[in-house]
C-alpha positions, 0 to 999 in steps of 0.5 A: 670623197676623201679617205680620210673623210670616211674614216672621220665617218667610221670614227665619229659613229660607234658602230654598236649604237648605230646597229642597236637601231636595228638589233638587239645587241648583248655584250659579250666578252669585247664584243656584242651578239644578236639575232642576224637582221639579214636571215632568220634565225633563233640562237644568235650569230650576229657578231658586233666588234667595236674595237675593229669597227666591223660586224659579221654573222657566222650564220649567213656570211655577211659582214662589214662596216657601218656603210656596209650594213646601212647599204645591205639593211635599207637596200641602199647604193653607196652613196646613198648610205654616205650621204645617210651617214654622212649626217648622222655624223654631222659632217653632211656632204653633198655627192658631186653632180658629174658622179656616175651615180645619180641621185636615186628615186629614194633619195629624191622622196625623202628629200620630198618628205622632208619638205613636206614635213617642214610644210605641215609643221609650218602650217600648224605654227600658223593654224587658227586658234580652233585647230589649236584647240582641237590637239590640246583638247586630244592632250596634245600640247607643245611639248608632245607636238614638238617631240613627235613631229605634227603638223597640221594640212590645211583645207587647200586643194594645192598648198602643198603641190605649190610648196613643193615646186617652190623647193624644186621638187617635180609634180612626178616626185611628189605622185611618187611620194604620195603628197599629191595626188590625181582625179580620173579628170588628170587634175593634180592636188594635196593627198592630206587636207584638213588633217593632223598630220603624224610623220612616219620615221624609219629607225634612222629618223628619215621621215618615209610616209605619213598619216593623217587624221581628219578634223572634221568632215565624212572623209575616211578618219585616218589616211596614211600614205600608200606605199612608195619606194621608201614606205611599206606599211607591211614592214614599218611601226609608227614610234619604233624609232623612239622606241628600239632602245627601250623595247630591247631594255624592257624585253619587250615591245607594247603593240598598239593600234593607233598613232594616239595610243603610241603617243599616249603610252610614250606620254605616260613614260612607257617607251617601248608602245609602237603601231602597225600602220593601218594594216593587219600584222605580217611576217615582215612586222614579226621579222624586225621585231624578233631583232629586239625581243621575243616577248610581246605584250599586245594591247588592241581596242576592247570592241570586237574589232579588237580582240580579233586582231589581238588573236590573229596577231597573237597566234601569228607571234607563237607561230614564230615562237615568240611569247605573246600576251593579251592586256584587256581594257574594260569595254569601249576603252583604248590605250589612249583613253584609258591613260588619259582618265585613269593614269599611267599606273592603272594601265600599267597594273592592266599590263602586268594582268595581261593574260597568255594568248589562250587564256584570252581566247577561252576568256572571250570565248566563253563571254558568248554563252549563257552560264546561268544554264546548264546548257550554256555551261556544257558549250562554253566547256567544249569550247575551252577544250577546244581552245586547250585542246591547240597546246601541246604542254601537258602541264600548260593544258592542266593549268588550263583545265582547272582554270575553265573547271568551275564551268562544269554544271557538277563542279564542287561534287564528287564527280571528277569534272577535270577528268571528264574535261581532260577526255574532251580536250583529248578528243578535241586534239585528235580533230587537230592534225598535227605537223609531221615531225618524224621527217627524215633528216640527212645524218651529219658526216662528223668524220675527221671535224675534231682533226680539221677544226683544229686546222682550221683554227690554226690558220684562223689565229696565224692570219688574225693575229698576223693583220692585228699584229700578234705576230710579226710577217717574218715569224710565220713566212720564215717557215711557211707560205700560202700552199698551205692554207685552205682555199678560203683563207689562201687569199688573205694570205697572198696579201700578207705574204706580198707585203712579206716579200716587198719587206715593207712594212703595211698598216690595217687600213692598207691589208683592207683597202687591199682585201676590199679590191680583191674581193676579199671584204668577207674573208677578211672580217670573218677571220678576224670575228674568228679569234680572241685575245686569248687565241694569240697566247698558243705558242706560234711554233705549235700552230705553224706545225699544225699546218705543215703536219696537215699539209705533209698528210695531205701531200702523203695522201696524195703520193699514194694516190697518184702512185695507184693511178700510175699502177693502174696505168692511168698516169702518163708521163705527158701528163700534169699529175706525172709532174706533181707526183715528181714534186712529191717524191722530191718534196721533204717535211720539216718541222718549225724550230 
């Protein structure tokens, strides 16, 4: 594919909008920040520069442009984010057969789905009327149809596999799919029959698995997909991506059980709802949502079932510090049948009652005993204290404590029940083992890091403003050259002080295509992520002093130590460090006029 064809790619797609899919970015200054998607971390240091069309974490190093990102955050080969990028850009290309690069096995599935998911839709348009019925009766009409994809399988054993291979899709694509597949007898045939179908989409609206509910029949209710090379339900969220811009604008994200209630929450105007796929909360779920918020507000079936994933999930959210609370539904309620008779401003009001993680759990727990004894009353306040007894926060645990004291059998006389509480959540913690937080940790060497960062700053600023041009070639090399760059900037400076030399003059995209082939890509974004406009106003006199100051004293350091080494009769005349402590005597300072 041409350059010039990328750049139209790169031009056409703001690099902000399109990793605020996977992150949630703040402005500023003339930048936006967030938490880095490629490693974890709590303070972010994910930087977005739209003016330069790059990005750049100062935490783990990566760095680069909207191919590079696509590549390193889907696990992508180059043209595989091409072509990705490509249509987004709404220039769609098609990658030439003779590429030493073939179409790869994802590729290939997503093409698959994307077949499938025209095939279901298609059904659905010619579906019997009794089917019709069926989604209208769920609340499904047109519209939301229409918006969230669904499709219907009819009650064929081989509709699909034959559409397929009408498309040229092979029955082994379609296995690795997970349309179709295969009895203990070898026979092949449709995975989804008799179902409504959901697609399941990535952020970039790539359709990677599906699910199924069934109509009728003892089948299992709902079927998803199984894992392939492009869909793991440990990873993914039914309507996250219709829901990252609203969940980071909200600041937080509604997590619910199934493909109805996300349906429904977006329905009623509450944007931010997203599922788990059939399977338990991991760290991998947590992982891609602390990229858009730290708070979470979970809202699970009100049966047993329910309240005891909403603990486990809520307890793995604190886990990673993240705020977590609890929406309890009356009994037999889900978000979805809840919204359909009661409305969007009940549930809502539900969601602003919704309770911290502890409070929920001392709430359910206590449902369990016989208050109505003294009995009952003495076990449900052990239980509490407990429950209070796992936070650390003295002036949480008092909120707590007078919350569960109207429990006490001597509650309202002159005995100090919340002293007495107070005792049982201290013996209760003691039970607990604590984490060691008294590790040994190495100390920081902060010797000489005010002297070098103003070093390293220095050099920052001359190579960033010299590719931005701030400064001219000429009023940097007139005075310098590369010797005296530190090793990791040295290379960039090779290539400004190359096109010093040829007096010719070079443009931005040519001083990249050249870091780009000497693999200089992340030393070349992290300079210029390292500097503002307001850097570029320091004199540029005082900056070349600075690195001849800071190599003059290292040149003096190390004069005098090979000079010792020659004392001690360590230093032969044959020898490459006799040459180099000749060229240090020889060697004069001077400073920039």
């Amino acid at each position: 594919m041409q350059e010039s064809n990328l750049l139209e790619i790169k031009h056409r797609i703001n690099i902000v909008d399109l990793i605020s899919n996977y992150v949630s970015l703040k402005k500023r200054g003339s930048r936006f920040v967030g938490l880095c998607p490629f490693h974890p971390e709590k303070t972010p240091s994910f930087y977005v520069d739209p003016d330069k069309n790059f990005y750049k974490c100062f935490g783990c190093g990566e760095s680069g442009d909207i191919f590079n990102f696509i590549q390193k955050h889907e696990n992508l080969t180059f043209f595989e984010a091409l072509t990705l990028l490509s249509e987004k850009a709404g220039m769609p290309i098609e990658i030439p057969q003779n590429n030493s690069e073939k179409k790869s096995e994802k590729d290939l599935i997503l093409t698959a789905n994307s077949y499938a998911e025209v095939y279901f839709k298609k059904c659905l348009e010619l579906s019997q009327e009794n089917i019709r019925s069926y989604l209208y009766k769920r609340g499904l009409d047109d519209q939301l149809v229409k918006h969230f994809n669904l499709g219907y399988s009819p009650l064929e054993w081989d509709g699909l596999l034959k559409y397929l291979r009408g498309q040229n899709i092979s029955d082994n694509i379609s296995m690795k799919a997970g349309l179709i597949t295969k009895s203990e007898k070898g026979h092949i045939f449709d995975r989804f029959r008799n179902r409504i179908i959901f697609p399941i989409k990535n952020v970039m609206n790539k359709t990677i698995g599906f699910g199924g509910r069934i109509i009728e029949g003892n089948e299992p209710k709902y079927l998803n997909s199984p894992e392939t090379a492009v869909f793991f339900k440990s990873k993914e969220f039914y309507g996250l991506n219709l829901s990252t811009k609203s969940i980071s604008s909200n600041n937080y994200a509604l997590i619910v059980e199934g493909y109805m209630d996300v349906i429904a929450c977006h329905t009623a105007g509450i944007t931010n709802a997203i599922a788990v796929l059939g399977t338990a909360l991991t760290n991998d779920h947590i992982k891609r949502l602390s990229r858009y918020t730290n708070n979470i507000l979970l809202c699970f079936d009100s049966d047993s079932a329910g309240i005891k994933a909403a603990l486990r999930s809520g307890e793995m959210f604190q886990e990673e510090e993240m705020s977590v609370k609890i929406v309890s539904l009356p009994k037999g309620e889900d978000p979805d049948s809840f919204i359909k008779t009661n409305g969007r401003d009940s549930f809502l009001k539900f969601t602003k009652d919704a309770l911290d993680l502890l409070d929920f759990e001392i709430k359910e727990s206590i449902k369990t005993f016989d208050l109505n004894t003294n009995e009952g009353k003495v076990n449900a306040l052990s239980q509490a204290a407990k429950i209070i007894a796992k936070e650390h926060n003295f002036i949480k645990q008092d909120t707590l404590i007078k919350s569960v004291s109207s429990l006490h059998p001597n509650f309202g006389s002159l005995i100090d029940v919340e002293t007495q509480i107070r005792n049982e959540v201290r013996r209760q913690s003691n039970l607990i083992k604590l984490p060691n937080k008294n590790v040994k940790k190495t100390p920081i060497n902060t010797e000489n890091i005010t002297l070098n960062n103003k070093y390293l700053k220095a050099q920052q600023i001359i190579l960033s403003g010299m590719l931005q041009g701030y400064y001219s070639l000429d009023s940097i090399y007139n005075f310098l050259d590369s010797t005296y760059f530190d090793d990791y900037y040295v290379g960039i400076s090779h290539l400004l002080e190359e096109a010093y030399n040829s007096q010719k003059n070079i443009t931005y995209e040519e001083l990249l295509e050249k870091a780009i082939k000497n693999d200089l890509t992340n030393n070349f974004y992290t300079i210029l992520a390292k500097c503002n406009d307001m850097d570029f106003e320091s004199p540029v006199a005082d900056l070349i002093n600075i690195l001849i100051n800071e190599k003059n004293k290292r040149n003096t350091y190390r004069k005098e130590e090979l000079l010792n080494k020659m004392k001690e009769g360590k230093l032969t005349s044959d020898s490459s460090e006799y040459e180099e402590l000749l060229s240090l005597i020889k060697g004069k300072s001077f400073r920039a006029k």
